[in-house]
C-alpha positions as CSV (number, residue, x, y, z in Angstrom):
1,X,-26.6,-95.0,6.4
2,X,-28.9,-98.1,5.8
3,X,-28.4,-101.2,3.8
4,X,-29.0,-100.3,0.4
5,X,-30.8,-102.6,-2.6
6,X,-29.5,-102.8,-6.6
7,X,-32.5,-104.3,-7.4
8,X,-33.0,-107.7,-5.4
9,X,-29.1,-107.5,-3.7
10,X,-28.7,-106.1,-0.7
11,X,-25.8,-103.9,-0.4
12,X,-24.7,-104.9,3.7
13,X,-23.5,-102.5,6.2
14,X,-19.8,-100.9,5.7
15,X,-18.6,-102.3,9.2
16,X,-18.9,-105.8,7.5
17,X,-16.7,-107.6,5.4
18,X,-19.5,-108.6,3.2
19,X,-20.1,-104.8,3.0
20,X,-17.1,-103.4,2.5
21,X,-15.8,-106.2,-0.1
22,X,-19.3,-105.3,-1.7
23,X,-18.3,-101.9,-2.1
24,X,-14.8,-102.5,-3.2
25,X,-13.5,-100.6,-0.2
26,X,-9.5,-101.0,0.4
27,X,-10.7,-101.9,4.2
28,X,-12.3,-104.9,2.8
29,X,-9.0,-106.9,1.6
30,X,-6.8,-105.9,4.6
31,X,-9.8,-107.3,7.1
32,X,-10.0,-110.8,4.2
33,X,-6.8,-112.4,5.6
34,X,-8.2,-112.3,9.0
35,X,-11.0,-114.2,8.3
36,X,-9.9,-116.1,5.4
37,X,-12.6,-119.0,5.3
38,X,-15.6,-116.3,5.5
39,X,-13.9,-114.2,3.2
40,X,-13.3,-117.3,0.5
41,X,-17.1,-117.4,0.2
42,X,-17.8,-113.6,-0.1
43,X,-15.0,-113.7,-2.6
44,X,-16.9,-115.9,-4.9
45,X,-19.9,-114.3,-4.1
46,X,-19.0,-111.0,-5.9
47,X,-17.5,-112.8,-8.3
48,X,-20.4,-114.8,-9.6
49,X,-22.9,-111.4,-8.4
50,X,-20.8,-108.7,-9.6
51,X,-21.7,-105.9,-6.8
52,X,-20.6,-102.8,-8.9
53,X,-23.5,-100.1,-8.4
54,X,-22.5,-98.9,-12.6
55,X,-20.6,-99.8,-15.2
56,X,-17.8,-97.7,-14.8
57,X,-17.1,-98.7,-11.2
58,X,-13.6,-101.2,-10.9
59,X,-13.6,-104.6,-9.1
60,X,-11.9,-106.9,-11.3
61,X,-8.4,-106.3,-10.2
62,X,-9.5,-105.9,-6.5
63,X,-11.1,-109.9,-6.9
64,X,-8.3,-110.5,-8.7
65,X,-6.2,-109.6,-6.1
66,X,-8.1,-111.1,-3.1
67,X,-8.4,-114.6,-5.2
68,X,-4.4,-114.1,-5.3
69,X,-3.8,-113.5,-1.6
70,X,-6.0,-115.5,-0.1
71,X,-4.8,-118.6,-2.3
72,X,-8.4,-119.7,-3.4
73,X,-9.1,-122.1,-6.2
74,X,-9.7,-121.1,-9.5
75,X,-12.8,-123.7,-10.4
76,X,-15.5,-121.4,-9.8
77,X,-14.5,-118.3,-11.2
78,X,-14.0,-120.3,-14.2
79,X,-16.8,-122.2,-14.1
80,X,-18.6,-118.6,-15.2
81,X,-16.7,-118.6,-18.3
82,X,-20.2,-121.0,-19.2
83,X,-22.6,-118.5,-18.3
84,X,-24.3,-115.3,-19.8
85,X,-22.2,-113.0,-21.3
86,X,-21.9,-110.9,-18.6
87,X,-20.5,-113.4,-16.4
88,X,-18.6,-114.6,-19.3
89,X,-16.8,-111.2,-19.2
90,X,-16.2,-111.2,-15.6
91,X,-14.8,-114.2,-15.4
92,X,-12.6,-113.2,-18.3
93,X,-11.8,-110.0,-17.2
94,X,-10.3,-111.4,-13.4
95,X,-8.5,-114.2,-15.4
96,X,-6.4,-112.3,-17.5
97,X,-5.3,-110.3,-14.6
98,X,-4.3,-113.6,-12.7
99,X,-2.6,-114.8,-15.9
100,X,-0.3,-111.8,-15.8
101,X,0.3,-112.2,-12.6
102,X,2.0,-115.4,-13.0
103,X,-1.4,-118.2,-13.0
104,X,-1.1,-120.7,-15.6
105,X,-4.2,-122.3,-14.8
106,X,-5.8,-118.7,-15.5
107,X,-4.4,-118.4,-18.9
108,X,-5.2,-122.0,-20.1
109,X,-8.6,-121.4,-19.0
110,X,-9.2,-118.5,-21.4
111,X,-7.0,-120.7,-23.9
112,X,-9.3,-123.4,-24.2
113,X,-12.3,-121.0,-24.0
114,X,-11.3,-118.7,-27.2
115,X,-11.3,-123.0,-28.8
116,X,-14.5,-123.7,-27.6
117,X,-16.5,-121.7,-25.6
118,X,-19.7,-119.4,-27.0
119,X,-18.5,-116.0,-26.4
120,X,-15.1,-116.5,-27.6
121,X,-14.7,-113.0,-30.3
122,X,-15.1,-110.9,-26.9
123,X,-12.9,-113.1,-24.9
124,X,-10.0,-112.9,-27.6
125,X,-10.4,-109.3,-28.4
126,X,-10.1,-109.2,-24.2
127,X,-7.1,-111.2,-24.2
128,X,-5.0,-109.7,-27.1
129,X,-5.6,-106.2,-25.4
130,X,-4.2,-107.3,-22.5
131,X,-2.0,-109.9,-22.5
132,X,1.7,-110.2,-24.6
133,X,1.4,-111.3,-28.1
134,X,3.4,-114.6,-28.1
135,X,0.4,-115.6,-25.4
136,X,-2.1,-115.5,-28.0
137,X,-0.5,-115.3,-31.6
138,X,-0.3,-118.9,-32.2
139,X,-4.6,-119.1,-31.9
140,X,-5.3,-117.5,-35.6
141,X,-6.0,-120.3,-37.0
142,X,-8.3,-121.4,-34.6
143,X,-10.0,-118.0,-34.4
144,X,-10.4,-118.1,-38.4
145,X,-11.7,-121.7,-38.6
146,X,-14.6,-120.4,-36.0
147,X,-15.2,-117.3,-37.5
148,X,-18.3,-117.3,-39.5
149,X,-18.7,-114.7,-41.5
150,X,-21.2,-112.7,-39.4
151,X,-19.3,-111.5,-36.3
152,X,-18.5,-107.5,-36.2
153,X,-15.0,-107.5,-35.9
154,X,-13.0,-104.3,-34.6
155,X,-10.8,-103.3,-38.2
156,X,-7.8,-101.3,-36.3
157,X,-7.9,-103.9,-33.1
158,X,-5.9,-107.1,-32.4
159,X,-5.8,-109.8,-32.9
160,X,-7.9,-109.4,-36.5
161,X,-5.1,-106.0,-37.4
162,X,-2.6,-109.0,-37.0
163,X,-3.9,-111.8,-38.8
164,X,-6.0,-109.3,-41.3
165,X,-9.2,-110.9,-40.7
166,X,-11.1,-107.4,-39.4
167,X,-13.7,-105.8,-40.8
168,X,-13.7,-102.0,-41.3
169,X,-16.5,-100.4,-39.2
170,X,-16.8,-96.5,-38.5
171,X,-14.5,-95.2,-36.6
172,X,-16.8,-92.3,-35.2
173,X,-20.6,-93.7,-35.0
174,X,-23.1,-91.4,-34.8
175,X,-25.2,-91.3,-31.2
176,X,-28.5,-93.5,-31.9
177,X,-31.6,-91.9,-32.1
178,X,-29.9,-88.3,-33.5
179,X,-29.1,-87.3,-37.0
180,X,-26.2,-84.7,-37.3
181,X,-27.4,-81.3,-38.7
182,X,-25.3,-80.7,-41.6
183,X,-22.6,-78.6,-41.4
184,X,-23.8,-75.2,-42.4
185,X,-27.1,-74.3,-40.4
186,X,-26.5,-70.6,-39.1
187,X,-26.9,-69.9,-35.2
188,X,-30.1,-67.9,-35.9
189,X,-31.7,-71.1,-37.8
190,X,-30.6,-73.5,-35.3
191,X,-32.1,-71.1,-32.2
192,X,-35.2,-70.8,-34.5
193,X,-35.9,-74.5,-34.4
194,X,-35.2,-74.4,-30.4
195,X,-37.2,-71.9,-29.8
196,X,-40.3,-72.9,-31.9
197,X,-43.0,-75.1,-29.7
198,X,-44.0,-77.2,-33.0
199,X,-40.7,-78.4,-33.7
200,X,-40.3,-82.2,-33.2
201,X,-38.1,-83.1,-30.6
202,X,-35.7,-85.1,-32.7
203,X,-34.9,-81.9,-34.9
204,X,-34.6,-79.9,-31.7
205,X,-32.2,-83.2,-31.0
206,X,-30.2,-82.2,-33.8
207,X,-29.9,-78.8,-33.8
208,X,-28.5,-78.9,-30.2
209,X,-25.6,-81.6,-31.1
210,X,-24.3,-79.4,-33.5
211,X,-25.1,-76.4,-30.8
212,X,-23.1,-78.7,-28.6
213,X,-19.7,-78.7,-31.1
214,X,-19.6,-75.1,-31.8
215,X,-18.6,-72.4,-29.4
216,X,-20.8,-71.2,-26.7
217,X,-24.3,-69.8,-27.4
218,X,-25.5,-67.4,-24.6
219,X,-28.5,-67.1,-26.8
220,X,-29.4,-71.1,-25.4
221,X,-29.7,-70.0,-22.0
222,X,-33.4,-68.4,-22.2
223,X,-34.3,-71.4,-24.0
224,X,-33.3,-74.2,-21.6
225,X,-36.4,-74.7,-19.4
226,X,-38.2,-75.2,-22.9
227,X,-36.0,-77.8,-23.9
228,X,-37.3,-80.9,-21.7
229,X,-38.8,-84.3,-23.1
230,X,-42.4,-84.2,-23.9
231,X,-43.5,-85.5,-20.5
232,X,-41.1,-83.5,-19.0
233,X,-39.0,-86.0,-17.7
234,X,-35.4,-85.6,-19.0
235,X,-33.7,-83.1,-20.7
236,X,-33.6,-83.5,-24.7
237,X,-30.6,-85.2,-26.1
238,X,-27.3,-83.1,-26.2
239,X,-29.0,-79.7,-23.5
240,X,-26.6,-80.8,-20.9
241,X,-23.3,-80.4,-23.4
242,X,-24.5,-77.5,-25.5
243,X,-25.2,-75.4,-21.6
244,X,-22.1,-76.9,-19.9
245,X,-20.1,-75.5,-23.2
246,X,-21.6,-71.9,-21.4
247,X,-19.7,-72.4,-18.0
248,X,-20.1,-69.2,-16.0
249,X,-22.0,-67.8,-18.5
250,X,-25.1,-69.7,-17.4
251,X,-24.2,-69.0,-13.7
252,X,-27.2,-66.5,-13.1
253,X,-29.9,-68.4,-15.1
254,X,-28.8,-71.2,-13.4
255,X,-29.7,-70.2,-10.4
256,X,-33.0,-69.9,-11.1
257,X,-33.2,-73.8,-12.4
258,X,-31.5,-75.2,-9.4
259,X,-34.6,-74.0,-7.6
260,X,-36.9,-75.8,-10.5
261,X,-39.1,-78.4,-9.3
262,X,-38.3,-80.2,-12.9
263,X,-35.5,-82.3,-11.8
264,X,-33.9,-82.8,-15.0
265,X,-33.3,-78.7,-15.1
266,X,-32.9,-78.5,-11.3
267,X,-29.6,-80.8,-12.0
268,X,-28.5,-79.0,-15.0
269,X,-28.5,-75.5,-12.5
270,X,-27.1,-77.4,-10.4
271,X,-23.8,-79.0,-12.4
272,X,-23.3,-75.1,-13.6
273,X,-23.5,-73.8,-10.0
274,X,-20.8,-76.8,-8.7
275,X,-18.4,-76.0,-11.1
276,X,-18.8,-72.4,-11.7
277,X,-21.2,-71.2,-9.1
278,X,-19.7,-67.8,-6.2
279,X,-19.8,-67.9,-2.7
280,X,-23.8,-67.4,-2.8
281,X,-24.1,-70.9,-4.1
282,X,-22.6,-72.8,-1.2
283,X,-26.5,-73.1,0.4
284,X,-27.8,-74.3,-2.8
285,X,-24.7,-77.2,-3.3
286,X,-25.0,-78.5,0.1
287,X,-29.1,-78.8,-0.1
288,X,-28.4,-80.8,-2.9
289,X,-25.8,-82.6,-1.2
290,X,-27.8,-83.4,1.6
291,X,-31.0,-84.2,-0.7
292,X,-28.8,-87.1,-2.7
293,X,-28.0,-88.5,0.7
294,X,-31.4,-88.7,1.9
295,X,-32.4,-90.4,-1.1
296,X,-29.8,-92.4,-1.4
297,X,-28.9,-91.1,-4.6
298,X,-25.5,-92.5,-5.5
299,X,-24.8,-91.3,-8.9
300,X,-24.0,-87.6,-9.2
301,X,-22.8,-86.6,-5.7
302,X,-18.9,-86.4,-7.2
303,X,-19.5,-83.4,-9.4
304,X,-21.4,-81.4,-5.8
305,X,-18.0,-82.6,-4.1
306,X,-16.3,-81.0,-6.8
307,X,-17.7,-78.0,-6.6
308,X,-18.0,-77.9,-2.8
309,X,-14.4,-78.5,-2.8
310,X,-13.4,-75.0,-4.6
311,X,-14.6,-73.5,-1.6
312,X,-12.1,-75.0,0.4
313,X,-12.5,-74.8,4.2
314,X,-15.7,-72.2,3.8
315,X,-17.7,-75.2,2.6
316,X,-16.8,-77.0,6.1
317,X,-20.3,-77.3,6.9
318,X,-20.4,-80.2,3.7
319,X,-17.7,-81.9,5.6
320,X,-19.5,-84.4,7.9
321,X,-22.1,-85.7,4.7
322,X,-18.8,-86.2,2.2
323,X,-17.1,-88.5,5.4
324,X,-20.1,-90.5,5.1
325,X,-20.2,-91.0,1.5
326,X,-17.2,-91.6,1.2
327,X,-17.4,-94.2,3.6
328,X,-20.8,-95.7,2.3
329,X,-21.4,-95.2,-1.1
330,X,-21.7,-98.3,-3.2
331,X,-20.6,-96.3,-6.1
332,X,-16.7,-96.7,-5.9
333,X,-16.1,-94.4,-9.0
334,X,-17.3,-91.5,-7.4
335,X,-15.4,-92.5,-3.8
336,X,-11.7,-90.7,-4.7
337,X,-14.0,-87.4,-5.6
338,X,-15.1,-87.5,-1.9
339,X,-11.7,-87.8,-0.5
340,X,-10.2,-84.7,-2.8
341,X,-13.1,-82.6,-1.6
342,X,-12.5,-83.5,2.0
343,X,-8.6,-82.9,1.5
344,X,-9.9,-79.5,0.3
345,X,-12.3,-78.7,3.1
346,X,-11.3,-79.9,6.5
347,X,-8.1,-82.5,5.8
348,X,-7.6,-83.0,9.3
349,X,-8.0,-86.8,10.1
350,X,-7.4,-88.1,6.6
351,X,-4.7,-90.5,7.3
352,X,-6.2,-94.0,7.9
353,X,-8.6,-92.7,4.8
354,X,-5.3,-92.6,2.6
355,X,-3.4,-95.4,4.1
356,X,-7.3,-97.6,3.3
357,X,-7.1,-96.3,-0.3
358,X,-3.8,-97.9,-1.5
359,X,-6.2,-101.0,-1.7
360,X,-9.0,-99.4,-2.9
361,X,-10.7,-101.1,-6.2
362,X,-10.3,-97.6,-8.0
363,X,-7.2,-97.1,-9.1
364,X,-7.3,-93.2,-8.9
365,X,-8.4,-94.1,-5.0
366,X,-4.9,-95.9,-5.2
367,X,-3.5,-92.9,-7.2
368,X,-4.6,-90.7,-4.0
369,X,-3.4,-92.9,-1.4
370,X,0.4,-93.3,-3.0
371,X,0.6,-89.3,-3.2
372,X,-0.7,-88.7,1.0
373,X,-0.5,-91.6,2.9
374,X,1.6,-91.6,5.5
375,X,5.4,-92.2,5.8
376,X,5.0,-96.2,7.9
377,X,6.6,-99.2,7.3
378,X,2.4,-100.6,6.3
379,X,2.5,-98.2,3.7
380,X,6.2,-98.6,2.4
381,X,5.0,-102.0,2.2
382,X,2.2,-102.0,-0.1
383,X,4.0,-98.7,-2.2
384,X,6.4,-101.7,-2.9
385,X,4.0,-104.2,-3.5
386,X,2.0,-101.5,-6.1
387,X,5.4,-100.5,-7.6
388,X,6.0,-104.3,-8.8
389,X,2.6,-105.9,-9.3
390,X,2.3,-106.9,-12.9
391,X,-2.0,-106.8,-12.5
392,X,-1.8,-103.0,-11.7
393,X,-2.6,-100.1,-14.2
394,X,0.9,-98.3,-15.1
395,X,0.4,-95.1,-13.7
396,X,0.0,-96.3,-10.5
397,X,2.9,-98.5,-10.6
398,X,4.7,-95.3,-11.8
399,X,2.8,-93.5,-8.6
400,X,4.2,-95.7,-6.3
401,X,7.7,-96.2,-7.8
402,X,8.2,-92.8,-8.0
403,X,6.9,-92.1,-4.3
404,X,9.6,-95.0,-2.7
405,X,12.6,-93.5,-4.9
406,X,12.0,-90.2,-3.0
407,X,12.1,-91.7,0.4
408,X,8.9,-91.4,1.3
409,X,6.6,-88.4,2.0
């Protein structure tokens, strides 16, 4: 695959370190210590950048980590604390992690921000989620005499549950832009407004949220192609749940949109056929596998891997294009989804993939890599190092203890 752009970043190629610390990939930090000098500035590159192709993608306890090995100075990831608030969060997010790994100079820094710094509610909020209460306890007073009155607190969060300074919000807000239906409207009404072409969209919103809560509707299914934004762009708001509430019972009509040249209800036939789709449907996945990869389409191709991957070794033909996302993709969230399908489809060859993921930036990559790696003393060796790492998230260092009391494989 080619270099790849998030807007004016360049995403380099995965046989780089630049590339493969862009994408988070566990090759990344066991080819850092090699070059440790290069690697110091690509470090601090994706720290001040942040390369993560969405929101839910993981990097912070992967920099954290690297910054930790590689001994680097703290001075410029702390430096972002200054920033916007998006850097002010990364920065904040890294420096906890190093805190609890031991780094005073980590938790002073957020210390003194939460005294003086601009974003300090999110940075405390961050902290006393994170971090042990006797390491944060003693600010109250500092956080009430900088509290001014108009800051939307979290009512059941600390610190403001502990020093009773929160403010009650709704526990259960309701999606912008859609009203609820009130609880009552019969399914005949509710199909009625669907199925009427001078309905407004946002009442057609509304009667599909509560459409979308209720059991499934087969009635819904005729109506879906009808059911797209004015210029025919997306689907309305809450389609997608109220037809995946159908499962296999949208399986034939979904057929029929996968072929759609809409792409919003192309994708819809397609989610139904990956996860509930027969035999018949293999074609129809791996077109749409092969059509994300051309285009380079990075978010979505977990949920075809999925689905490819209940056809086990039949689906063999998928194998080659998963291999390469896996491999390429900027979108680490979706990586571990390429490695079960492959596991499902043609395993043979997987070890070094394994062995790679037990310093992956996704912890369920990690997850993977503690249950198949193989039985080596490199592996034993960072089992242990997962097992007793204070950074890492708990059910990996359950993973991994559990995995080295059993002796292995």
């Amino acid at each position: 695959m080619r270099d790849e752009s998030a807007g004016d970043r360049a995403y380099m190629p995965v046989d780089s370190l630049k590339g493969l610390l862009q994408r988070g990939r566990g090759l990344g930090a066991l080819w850092a210590p090699d070059d440790s000098a290069t690697a110091a500035e690509l470090v601090y590159e994706a720290v001040r950048q942040d390369w993560r192709w969405d929101s839910v993608d993981d990097r912070h306890l992967y920099l954290a980590r690297l910054i930790q090995g590689l001994g680097l100075a703290l001075d410029p990831v702390v430096s972002l604390l200054a920033g916007d608030e998006d850097e002010c969060e990364q920065a904040t997010r890294i420096l906890e992690l190093l805190a609890v790994s031991g780094s005073a100079e980590a938790r002073e820094a957020l210390r003194a921000y939460i005294r003086e710094g601009e974003h300090w509610v999110d940075v405390m909020e961050s902290v006393a989620g994170s971090w042990p209460v006797e390491w944060w306890d003693d600010l109250a007073d500092v956080a009430r005499a900088r509290l001014s009155g108009e800051e939307s607190l979290l009512w059941r969060s600390d610190p403001w549950v502990r020093w009773g300074t929160g403010r009650r919000t709704s526990a259960h807000p309701r999606p912008k832009g859609v009203r609820t239906v009130e609880m009552g409207p019969s399914r005949r009404r509710l199909l009625s407004v669907l199925a009427d072409p001078d309905t407004a969209d946002g009442a057609k919103a509304e009667a599909l949220h509560t459409l979308a809560g209720r059991p499934p509707e087969p009635d819904l299914i005729p109506l879906v192609p009808g059911l797209g934004t004015v210029d025919g762009a997306w689907p309305l708001p809450w389609l997608v749940r109220a037809v995946e509430r159908l499962g296999s019972l949208a399986v034939p009509e979904a057929r029929a949109w996968a072929a759609d040249e809409r792409g919003w209800l192309s994708w819809t036939g397609i989610r139904i056929l990956a996860e509930h789709g027969e035999a018949q449907d293999l074609p129809a996945l791996m077109r749409e596998l092969a059509a994300h990869e051309e285009a380079r389409q990075w978010c979505g191709p977990d949920r075809l891997a999925a689905g490819l991957a209940r056809f086990g070794p039949a689906a063999a033909e998928a194998a080659p294009a998963l291999r390469r996302f896996w491999l390429c993709t900027p979108h680490s969230y979706e990586r571990p989804a390429y490695l079960k399908a492959l596991a499902a489809i043609d395993p043979a060859g997987l070890d070094r993939a394994y062995t790679e993921s037990l310093w992956d930036c996704e912890s369920n990559a990690r997850l993977l890599g503690i249950a198949s790696a193989p039985d080596v003393p490199l592996v034993r060796q960072r089992l242990t190092r997962l097992r007793d790492d204070p950074m890492e998230e708990p059910e990996v260092r359950a993973a991994a203890g559990e995995r080295l009391a059993a002796g292995g494989r």
